[in-house]
N, C-alpha and C positions, 0 to 999 in steps of 0.2 A: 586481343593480341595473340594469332595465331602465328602456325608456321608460317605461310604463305598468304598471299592476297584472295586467292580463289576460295582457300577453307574460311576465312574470315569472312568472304562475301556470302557465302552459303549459311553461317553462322548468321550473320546479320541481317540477311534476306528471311530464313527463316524465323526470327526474333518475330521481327516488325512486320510480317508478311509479304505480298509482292510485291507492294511499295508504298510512300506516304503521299499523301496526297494524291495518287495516282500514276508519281512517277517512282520507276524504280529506280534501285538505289544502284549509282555506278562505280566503280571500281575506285576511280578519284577520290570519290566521295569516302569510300569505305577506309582507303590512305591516309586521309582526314582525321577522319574519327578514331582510327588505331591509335596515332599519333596525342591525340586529344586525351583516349584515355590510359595511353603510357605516362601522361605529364600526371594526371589525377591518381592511379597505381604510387607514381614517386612522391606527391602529395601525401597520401595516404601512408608512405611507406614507415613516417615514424612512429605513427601512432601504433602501428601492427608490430615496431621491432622495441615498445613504450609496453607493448602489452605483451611478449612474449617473457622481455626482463621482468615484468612484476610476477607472471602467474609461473614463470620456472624459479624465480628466488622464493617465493609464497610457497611454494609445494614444496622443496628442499628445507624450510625453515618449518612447516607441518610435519613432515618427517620428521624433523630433528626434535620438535615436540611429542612426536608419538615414542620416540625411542628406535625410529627405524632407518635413522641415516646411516648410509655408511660412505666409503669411498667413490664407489661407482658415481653415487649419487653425485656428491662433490664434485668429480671430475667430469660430472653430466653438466651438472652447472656453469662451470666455467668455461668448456668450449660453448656452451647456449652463447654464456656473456661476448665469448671471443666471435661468434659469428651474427653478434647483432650489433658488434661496434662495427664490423666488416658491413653490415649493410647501413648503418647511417654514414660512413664514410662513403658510400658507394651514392647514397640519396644525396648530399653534399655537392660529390662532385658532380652530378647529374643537372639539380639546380645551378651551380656554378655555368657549364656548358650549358643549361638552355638561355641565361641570362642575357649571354652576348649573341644568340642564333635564332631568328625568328621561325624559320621553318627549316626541321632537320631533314637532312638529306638521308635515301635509301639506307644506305650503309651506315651510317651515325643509328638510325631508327632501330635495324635489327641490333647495331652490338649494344646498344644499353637497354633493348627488349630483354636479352641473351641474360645479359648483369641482373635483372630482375628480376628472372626467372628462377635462377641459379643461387641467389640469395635467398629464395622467397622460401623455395623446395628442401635447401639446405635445413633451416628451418625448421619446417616442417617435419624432416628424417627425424630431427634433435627427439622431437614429441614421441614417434614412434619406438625410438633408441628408450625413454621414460618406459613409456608401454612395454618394454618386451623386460624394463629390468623390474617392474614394480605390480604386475599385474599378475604375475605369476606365483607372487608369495604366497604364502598362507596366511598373510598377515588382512581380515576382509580389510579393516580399517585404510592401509595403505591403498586397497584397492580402490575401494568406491571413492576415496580424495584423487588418486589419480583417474577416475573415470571423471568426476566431477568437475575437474581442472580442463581435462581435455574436452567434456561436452562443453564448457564455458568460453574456453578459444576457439571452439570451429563456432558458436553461435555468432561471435563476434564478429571472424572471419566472414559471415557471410555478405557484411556490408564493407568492411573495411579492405576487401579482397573482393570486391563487386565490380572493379575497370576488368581486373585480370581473370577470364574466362576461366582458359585450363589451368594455368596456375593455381586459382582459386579453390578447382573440383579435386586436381591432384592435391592442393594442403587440405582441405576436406577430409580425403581417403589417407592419407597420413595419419591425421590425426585418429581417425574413429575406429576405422577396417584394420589395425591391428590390433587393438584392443577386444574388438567381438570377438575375431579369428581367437586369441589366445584364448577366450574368455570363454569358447565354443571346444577346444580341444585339450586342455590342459586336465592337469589328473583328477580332479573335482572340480568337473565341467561347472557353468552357470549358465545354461542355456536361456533363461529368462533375459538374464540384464546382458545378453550377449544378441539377442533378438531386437529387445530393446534399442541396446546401440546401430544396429542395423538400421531399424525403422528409424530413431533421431538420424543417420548418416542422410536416409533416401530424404529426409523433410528440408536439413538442411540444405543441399543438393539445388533443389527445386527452388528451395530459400534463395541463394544464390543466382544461378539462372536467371528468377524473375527481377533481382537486384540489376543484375547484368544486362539485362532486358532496356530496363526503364531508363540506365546511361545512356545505353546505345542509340535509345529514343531520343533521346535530350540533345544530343551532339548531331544528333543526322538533322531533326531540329532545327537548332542552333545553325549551321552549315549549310539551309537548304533556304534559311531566312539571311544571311549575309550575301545569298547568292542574288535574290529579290534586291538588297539593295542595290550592286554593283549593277543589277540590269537595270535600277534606275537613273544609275547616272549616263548611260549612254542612250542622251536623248537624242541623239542626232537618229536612232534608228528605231524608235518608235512609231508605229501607226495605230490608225484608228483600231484598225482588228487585234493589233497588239497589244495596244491599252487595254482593250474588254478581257484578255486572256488577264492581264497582267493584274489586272483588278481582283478576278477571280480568285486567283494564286494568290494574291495579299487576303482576300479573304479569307479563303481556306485558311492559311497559314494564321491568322486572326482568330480564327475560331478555333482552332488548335490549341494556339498557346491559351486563352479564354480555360480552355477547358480544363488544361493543366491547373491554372491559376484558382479554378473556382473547385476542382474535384478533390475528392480523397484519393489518396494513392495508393491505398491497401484496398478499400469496397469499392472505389468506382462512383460512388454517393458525390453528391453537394459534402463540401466541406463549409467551415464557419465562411468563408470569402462568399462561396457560391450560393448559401441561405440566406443571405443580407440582401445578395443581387436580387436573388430567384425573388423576393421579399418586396424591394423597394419597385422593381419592374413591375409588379402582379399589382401592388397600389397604384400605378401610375395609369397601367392601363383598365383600371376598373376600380373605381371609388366606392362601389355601392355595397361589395363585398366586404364580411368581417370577418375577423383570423382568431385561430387559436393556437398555441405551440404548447405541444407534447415532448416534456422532456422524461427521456427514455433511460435509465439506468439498468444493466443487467446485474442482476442479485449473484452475489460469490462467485464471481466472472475471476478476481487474480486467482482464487483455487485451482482452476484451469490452467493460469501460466504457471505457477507455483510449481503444478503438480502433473505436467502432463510436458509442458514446456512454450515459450512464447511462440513459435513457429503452429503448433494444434491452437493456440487461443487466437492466433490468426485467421486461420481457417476460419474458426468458429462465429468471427467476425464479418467472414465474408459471406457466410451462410446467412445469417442474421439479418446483414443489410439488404442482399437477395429476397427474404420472405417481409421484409419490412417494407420494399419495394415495390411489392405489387400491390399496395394500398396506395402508393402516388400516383397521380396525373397529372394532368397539365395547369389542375386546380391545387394541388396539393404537391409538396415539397418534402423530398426524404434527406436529410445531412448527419454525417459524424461529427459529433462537436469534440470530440477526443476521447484518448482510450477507450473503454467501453459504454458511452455514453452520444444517444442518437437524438435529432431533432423530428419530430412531423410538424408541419405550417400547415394548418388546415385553415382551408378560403372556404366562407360561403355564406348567404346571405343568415340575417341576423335566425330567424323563426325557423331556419334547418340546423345551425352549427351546433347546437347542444347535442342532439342527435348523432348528427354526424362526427363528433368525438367520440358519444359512447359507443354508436357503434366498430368504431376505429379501432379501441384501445380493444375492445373485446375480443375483434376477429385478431390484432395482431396480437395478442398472449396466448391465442389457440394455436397462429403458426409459429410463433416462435417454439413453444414449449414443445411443440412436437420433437419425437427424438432427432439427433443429429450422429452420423456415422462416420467417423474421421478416423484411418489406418487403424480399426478393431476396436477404435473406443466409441460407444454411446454414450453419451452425453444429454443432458437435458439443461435447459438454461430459461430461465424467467426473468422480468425485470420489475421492476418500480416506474411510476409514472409520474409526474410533476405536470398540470394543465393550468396555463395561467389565458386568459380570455382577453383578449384586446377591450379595454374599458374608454367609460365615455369623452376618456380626454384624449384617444386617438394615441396611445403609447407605439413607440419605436420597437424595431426588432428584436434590441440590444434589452432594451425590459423587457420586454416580453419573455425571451428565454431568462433572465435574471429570476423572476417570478414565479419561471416554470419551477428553475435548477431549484430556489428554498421550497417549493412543493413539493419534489422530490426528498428533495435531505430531508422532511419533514416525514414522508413515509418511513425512509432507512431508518431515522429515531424509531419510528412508534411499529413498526414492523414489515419485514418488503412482502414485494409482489402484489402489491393494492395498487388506490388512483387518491389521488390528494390534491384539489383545487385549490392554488391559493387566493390568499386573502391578506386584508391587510395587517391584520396580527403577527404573520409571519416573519414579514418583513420588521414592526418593530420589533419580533422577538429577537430577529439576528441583528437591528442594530443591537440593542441593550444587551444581547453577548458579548458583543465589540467591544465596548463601552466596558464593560466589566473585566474582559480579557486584558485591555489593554490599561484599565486600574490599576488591577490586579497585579500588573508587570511592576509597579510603581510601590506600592502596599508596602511591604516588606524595607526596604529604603525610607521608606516617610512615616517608617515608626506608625504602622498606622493599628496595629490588629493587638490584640489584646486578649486574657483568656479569664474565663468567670468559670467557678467550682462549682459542682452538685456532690452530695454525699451520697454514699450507697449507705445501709443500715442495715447491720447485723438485725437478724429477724429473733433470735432467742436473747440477745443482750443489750440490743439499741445501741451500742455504740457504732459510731461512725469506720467504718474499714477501709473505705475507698473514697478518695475525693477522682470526680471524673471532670477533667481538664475540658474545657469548651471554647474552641476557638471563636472570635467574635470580630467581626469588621467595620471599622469607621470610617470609610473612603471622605476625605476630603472634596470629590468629586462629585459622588454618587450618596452622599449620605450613608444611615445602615442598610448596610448590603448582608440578606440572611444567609447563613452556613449550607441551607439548602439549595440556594443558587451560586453561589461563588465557588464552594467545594468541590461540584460536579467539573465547572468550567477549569477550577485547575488541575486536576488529574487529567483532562483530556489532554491539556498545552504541558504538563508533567511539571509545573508552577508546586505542586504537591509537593514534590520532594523538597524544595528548597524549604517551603511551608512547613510543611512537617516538625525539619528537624529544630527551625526555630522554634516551634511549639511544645514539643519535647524537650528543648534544653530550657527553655524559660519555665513548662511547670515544672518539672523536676530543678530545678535551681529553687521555686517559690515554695514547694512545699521541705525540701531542708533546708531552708534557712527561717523557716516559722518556727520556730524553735518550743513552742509551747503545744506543735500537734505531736499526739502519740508519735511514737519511734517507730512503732511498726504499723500506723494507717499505709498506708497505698496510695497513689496516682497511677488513675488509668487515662491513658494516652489513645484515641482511635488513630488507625494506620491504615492505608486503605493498599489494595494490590498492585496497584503502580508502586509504590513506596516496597515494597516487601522485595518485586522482582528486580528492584534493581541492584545494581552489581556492589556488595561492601556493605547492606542494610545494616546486619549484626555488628560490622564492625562499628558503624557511626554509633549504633545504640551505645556500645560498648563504650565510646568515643566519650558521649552527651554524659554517659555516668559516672566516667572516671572526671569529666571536666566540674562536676556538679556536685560529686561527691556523694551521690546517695546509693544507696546500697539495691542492685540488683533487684532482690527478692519485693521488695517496695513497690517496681515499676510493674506495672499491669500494661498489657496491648491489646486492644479493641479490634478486632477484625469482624469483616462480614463474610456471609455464607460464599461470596464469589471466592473465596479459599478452596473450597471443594471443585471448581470447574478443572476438568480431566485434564487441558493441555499441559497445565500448567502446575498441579499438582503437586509432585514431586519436587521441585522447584521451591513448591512455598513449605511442604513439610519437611526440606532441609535447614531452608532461613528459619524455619520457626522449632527447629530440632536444636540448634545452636543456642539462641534465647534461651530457649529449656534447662539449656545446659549449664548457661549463667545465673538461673535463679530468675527471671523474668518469667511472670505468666499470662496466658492468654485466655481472654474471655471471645467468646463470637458474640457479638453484636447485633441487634434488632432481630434476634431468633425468629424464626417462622417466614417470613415474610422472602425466604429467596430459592434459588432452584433446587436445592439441596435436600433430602430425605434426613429421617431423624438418625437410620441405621447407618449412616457414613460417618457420625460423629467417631468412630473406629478409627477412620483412617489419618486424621490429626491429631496428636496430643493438645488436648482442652484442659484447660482449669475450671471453666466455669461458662454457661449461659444466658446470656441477657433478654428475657422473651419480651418482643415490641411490643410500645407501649400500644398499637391499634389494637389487640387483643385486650389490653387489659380496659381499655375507654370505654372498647364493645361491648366485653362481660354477658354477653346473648351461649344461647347453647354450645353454638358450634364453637365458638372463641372456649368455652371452658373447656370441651371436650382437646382443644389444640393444647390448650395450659396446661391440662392433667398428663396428656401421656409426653407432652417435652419434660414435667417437671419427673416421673415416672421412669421415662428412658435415660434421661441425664444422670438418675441418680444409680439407675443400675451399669452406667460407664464412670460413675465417681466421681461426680462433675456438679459443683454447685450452681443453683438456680437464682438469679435476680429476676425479678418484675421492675421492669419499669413502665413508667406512665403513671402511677399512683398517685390518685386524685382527692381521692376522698377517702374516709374512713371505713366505710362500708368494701372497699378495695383494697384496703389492708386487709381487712378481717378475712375476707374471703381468699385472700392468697396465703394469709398462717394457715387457712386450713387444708388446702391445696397441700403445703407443704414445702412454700417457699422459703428459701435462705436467708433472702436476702431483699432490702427495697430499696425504691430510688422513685424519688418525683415531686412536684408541686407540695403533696400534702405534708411532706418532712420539711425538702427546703427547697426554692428557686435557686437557679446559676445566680452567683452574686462572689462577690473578694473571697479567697480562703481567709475564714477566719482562726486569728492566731491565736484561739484558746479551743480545745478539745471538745463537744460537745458530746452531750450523751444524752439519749431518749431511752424513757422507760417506758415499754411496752404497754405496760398498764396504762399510763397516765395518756400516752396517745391514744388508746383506745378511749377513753372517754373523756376525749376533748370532743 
């Protein structure tokens, strides 16, 4: 939607080159398409004046959270509001007149071009008017939410503002180029995130453009294939030499739209439509050949959108399918099956394909991994592989990549950037996920789970301190389903936290109302870090104790060593700062066994450590040597020591001597009902039973 016809044509012609199909594009034509994507512009127009309202009310209601609203702001707002009722009133009456007018005339064309433009840009100012009032504070906070607001409407802008050309570049340069500009001269310049914003300006830019592109394509398309049919109806003036052109041109235009239909729109690649074809064609015309599909995962591929922006992970994608590229032929098939995840079809006969995958997967992880150079950033990127082999029952295309994708996800489990054939274990493993997942969903409702007690055992007095709460499942479905496959499966679907807190109110309800155990024994509770990070933890505990009536100091919480993983930190030693603060204490959970150093026991408040029972089963050199300096460093951060695992006799003795606290295992007592009278073991007498 330019000024004139001519700058349009020039625009248009250079888009798509000198012409499609060999004809160039005529001025008619170009009339056509303005008009085509004026209507799609006022299509578009709400969603653009849908997402101005939410992300200027969003940003004035962040302020007003940060403490930094004032007036300006307000009256920022409510002319935004005032002039995007003025453009859905304006889209309205747009729809209204195109309703009753099949094709608008010159003059009708430019004055509601004119309205669109004028609303769009208007707009657009409002953002910049944001920028000149909020980026110049000294407040950084305000700053980086208004840099972040504004890089997040022009990324939008680039598709939803993809009919309209210069409208689009100018809301672009509104929104970005005054924010660097300020961000570049102000009294404590920031010339980094002002660079930055430049380089996001030019990517979006381009973003756009090639958005603007691909319409343009689509409508000249469209318009150049209704033209094909209208010269079919005038048969009175076809001939023989005209048939054969005309045939042509339906071809062409057949193979076109084909390509559309079968390609990806971002690499150029086979997409899912065009790997099925490419797939079902290559059997058809050679039976003797056998296939194999390579499903291609790139490893920590969203840290790149995340962290660099969706426009660079683009790129990065298009590099990718380019070096992935030149290992296909006319034997073999490259396709994007979505976001970052690629297909190879490898064809060949049976006594070469083994071969010809390894050597496949090998060359492409040399070129992919090679560096990648995008606007100053290097980059490196590897994938995981999934290889599932066409078997002897002749499996379709649709399994075959099924087969690859769990060969894959079975890498990502066990660790990326390897090769993992599947098998048919696989595949049962993922149903019996299923199957458990979707129990699972049910469990809790049909009263199904249930919790058995283990004692912990003062090591100097035998009596009982701790009863630990063991969650236990009786699927109606599935029979017993063990704590070490069901637990994992609900912390992934986040089934845990509903879990949890019923597990928690239920043993802390059973052990005070037993009314014959010590007053001050213990329930310990395991919680795992899904359960910790989410929002209100402390409070529910809080909740479970006031509803249960037992006294804070009582409840123990079981955690494991993923407490110490850095992102998240801080995060869990404030939920577990609060606990503290109520009298709740914390043990860590199967000591030893996770990524965590003995010397970080510093940076969480601990009550006490639980060293896994694999250590004590083991009982070999290296296992004693791990037991003596956990129980050695625990005790010089003041932190009492349990063993557990404790089987035998011979496994007590040798942990009194260690210098443990505390025991827990088989040889005291099995998980079994709390029982309602107190027991007490004399040291002595266990010893020589």
């Amino acid at each position: 939607m330019e000024n004139n016809a001519n700058l349009v044509s020039r625009i248009g012609k250079r888009v798509l080159g000198p012409g499609i199909g060999g004809a160039l594009i005529s001025d008619e034509l170009i009339g056509r398409v303005q008009r085509d994507l004026l209507d799609l512009a006022y299509s578009n127009n709400w969603a653009n004046v849908l997402v101005n309202l939410a992300a200027s009310a969003s940003l004035v209601g962040a302020l007003w959270v940060l403490g930094a609203l004032n007036l300006m702001n307000v009256i920022w707002l409510l002319v935004v509001a005032m002039v995007c009722v003025v453009r859905l009133w304006g889209g309205y009456l747009f729809h209204r007149a195109r309703a009753v007018v099949d094709e608008m005339k010159d003059e009708e064309f430019r004055r509601w071009r004119l309205r669109y433009r004028m609303s769009a840009i208007s707009n657009a100012l409002m953002w910049s008017v944001i920028a000149l009032l909020e980026i110049p504070t000294e407040n950084n906070e305000t700053q980086f939410l208004t840099m972040i607001v504004l890089a997040g409407m022009a990324g939008g802008a680039t598709g939803i503002l993809a009919p309209a050309f210069l409208v689009g570049r100018v809301y672009l340069v509104c929104l970005i180029l005054p924010p660097a500009i300020i961000l570049a001269v102000m009294a404590e310049p920031n010339l980094i995130l002002s660079g930055l914003a430049l380089v996001f300006l030019m990517v979006m830019l381009v973003t756009h453009r090639n958005n603007h592109a691909v319409l343009f394509r689509s409508f000249v398309l469209k318009h150049q294939n209704q033209a094909l049919v209208e010269d079919l109806t005038q048969k009175n003036r076809i001939t023989e030499n005209w048939n054969a052109t005309l045939e042509t041109r339906v071809a062409q235009r057949t193979e076109e739209l084909r390509n559309l239909v079968e390609h990806d729109a971002l690499t150029g690649i086979l997409n899912r439509d065009g790997i099925v074809a490419w797939f079902e064609e290559k059997k058809r015309l050679d039976a003797t050949l056998e296939y194999a599909v390579l499903f291609i995962d790139l490893d920590r591929f969203k840290q790149i959108n995340d962290g660099l922006s969706h426009a660079i992970g683009d790129e990065v994608l298009r590099v990718v399918s380019t070096r992935l590229g030149s290992f296909a032929d006319d034997r073999h098939a490259l396709g994007r099956w979505g976001g970052d995840e690629f297909l190879m079809v490898l064809a060949a006969p049976h006594e070469e394909l083994h071969d010809l995958v390894e050597i496949t997967i090998t060359q492409a992880q040399k070129a992919v991994s090679a560096p990648i150079n995008i606007v100053g950033h290097t980059l490196h990127v590897g994938f995981s592989t999934g290889v599932a082999f066409a078997s002897g029952h002749n499996p379709g295309i649709s399994e075959l990549i099924h087969w690859a994708d769990l060969a894959a996800a079975e890498v990502k489990r066990s660790g990326r950037g390897s090769v993992h054939n599947y098998d048919r274990m696989l595949l049962l493993e993922q149903e019996r996920r299923l199957s458990v997942t979707q129990a699972l969903r049910r469990a809790l409702d049909a009263d199904e789970f249930h919790i058995e007690y283990q004692p912990v055992i003062d090591a100097q007095t035998g009596r009982i301190i701790v009863y630990e709460a063991l969650l236990r499942w009786q699927s109606a479905l599935l029979g017993s389903v063990p704590p070490d496959e069901f637990i994992p499966i609900a912390e992934e679907s986040a089934l845990i936290v509903e879990i949890g807190e019923w597990c928690m109110g239920a043993a802390c309800k059973t052990i005070q109302e037993c009314g014959e155990v010590s007053d001050d024994t213990k329930i310990a509770i395991n919680v795992s870090i899904r359960q910790i990070v989410m929002p209100n933890f402390a409070e529910m505990v809080a909740r479970v104790l006031a509803d249960t009536g037992l006294a804070a100091d009582r409840l123990v919480l079981e955690v494991t060593e993923s407490i110490f993983e850095k992102r998240q930190m801080n995060q869990i030693a404030k939920v577990l700062g609060k606990l503290h603060g109520m009298g709740v204490e914390i043990y860590i959970d199967d000591f030893g066994t996770g990524y965590s150093s003995l010397s970080r026991l510093h940076e969480i408040r601990m009550d006490a450590v639980k060293i896994d029972k694999s250590f004590i089963l083991a009982m070999d050199d290296n296992a004693r040597v791990v037991i003596e300096a956990a129980i050695q460093i625990a005790h010089r951060f003041g932190l009492r020591v349990i063993a557990e695992g404790i089987e035998t006799k011979d496994h007590r003795c040798e942990l009194e001597a260690m210098g443990v606290d505390a025991y827990q295992g088989y040889f005291f007592a099995r998980p079994g009902v709390l029982p309602c009278e107190d027991q007490h073991w004399q040291i002595s007498e266990v010893s020589n039973t």
